[in-house]
C-alpha positions in Angstrom: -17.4 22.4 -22.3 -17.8 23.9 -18.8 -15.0 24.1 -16.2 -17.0 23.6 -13.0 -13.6 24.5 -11.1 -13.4 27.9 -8.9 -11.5 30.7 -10.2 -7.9 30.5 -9.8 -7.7 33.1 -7.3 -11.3 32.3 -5.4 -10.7 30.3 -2.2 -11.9 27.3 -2.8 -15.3 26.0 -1.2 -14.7 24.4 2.6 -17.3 21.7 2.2 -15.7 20.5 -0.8 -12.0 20.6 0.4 -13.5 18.6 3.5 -14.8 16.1 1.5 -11.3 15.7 -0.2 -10.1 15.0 3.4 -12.7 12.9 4.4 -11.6 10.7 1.2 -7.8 11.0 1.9 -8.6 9.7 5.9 -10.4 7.0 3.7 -7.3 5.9 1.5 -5.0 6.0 4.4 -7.5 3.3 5.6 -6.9 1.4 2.7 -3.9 1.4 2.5 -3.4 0.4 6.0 -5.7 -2.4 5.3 -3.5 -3.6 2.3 -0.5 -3.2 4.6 -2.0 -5.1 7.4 -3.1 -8.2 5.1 0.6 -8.3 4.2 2.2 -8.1 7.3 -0.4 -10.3 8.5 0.2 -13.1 5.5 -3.2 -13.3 4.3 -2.5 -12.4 0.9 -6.4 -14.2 0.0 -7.5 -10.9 1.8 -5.7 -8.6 -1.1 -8.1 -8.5 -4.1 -11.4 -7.3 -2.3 -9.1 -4.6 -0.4 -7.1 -3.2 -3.2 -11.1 -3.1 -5.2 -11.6 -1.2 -2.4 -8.7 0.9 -2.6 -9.5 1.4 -6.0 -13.1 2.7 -5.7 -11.5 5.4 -2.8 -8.9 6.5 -5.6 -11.3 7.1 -8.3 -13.4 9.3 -6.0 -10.5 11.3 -4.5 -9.0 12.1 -8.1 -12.6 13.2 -9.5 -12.8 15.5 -5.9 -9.5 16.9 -6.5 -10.2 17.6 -10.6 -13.5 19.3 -9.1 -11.7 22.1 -7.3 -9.2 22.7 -9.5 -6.4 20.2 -9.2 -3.2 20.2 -6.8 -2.1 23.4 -7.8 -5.2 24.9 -7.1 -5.4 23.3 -3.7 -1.6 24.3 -2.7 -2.6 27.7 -3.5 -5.4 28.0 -1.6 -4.1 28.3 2.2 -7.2 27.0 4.3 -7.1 23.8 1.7 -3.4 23.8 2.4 -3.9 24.1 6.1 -7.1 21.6 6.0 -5.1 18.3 4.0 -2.0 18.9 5.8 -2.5 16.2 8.3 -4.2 14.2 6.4 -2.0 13.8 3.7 0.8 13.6 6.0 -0.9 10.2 7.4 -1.2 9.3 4.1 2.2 9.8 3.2 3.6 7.9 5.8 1.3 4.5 5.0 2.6 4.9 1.4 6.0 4.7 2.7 5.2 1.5 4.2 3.0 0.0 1.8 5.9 0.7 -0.6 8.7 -0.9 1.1 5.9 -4.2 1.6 5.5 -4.1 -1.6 8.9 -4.3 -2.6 9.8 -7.3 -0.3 6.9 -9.2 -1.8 8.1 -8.4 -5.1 12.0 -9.0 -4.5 10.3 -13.0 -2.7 8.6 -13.4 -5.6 11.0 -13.0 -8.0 13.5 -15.2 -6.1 11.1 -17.9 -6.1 9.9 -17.5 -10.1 14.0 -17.3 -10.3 14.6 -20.6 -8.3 11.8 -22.7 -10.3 13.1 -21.1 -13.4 16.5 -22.6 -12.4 15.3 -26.1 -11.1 13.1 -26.6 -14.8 16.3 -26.3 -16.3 18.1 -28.1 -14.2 15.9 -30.9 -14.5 15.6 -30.0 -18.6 18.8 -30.9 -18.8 20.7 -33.8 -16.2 24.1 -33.8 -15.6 25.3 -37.1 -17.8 29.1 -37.1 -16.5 32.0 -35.2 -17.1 33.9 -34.5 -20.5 37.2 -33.6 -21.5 38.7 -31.2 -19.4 36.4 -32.4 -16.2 33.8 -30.3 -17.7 30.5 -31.4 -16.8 28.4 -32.8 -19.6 24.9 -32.2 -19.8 22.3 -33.5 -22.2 21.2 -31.3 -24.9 18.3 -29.8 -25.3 16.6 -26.5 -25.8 17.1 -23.6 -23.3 14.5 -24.0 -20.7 12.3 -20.5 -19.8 9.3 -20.2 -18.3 6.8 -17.4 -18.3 3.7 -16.6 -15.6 1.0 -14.6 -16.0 0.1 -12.1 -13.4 -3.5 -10.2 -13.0 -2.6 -6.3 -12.7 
């Protein structure tokens, strides 16, 4: 099988490391896309975007295999110099994507977590108090609930 990657110690080819920049500028995009549909609540916007996203991803990891991989690109010091900025943008979108992400997450657990909690209250109804003032409940099965979500 053929390794159509430069030599280790060739600089790699200046068209080819500005096409990986072109496609990082183009993931930043993305991303910022992604981040503005959230901030922006329209959530209905999400699937097309991150299809999108996904499509930008696939291209930049087949760029980056072609000249060789990150190591090959940190050693080459024009690639180095050419991504900086780029990936630097980049960088600072996936900071905030990644702290959106984790607030919709943490929301939507509380709310599967609060309908969780009123199913089972409503599984099982306070009937009174027993002995001890302890509150009496009818019995029946532990309620759980499950959801599932398209990854």
């Amino acid at each position: 099988m053929a390794n159509d990657a430069p030599p280790p110690d060739a600089p790699l080819p200046a068209r080819e490391v500005a096409i990986l920049a072109s496609l990082t500028d183009r993931l930043t995009q993305a991303v910022e896309n992604e981040c503005g549909a959230m901030a922006d609540r329209r959530f209905e916007k999400l699937q097309p975007l991150v299809e999108a996203k996904l499509q930008v991803v696939t291209a930049y990891d087949a760029q980056l295999h072609r000249l060789g991989g990150p190591e090959a690109v940190a050693r080459d010091i024009g690639a180095s110099a050419a991504l900086r900025e780029p990936t630097a943008r980049l960088r600072e979108i996936l900071a905030l994507h990644t702290v959106q992400i984790a607030a919709a997450r943490t929301v939507a657990d509380r709310l599967m977590r609060s309908i969780a909690d009123t199913v089972a209250t409503q599984a099982r109804p306070v009937l009174g108090y027993g002995p001890g003032a302890a509150v009496r409940t009818a019995s029946a099965a532990p309620a759980a609930m499950a959801f599932h979500a398209q990854v």
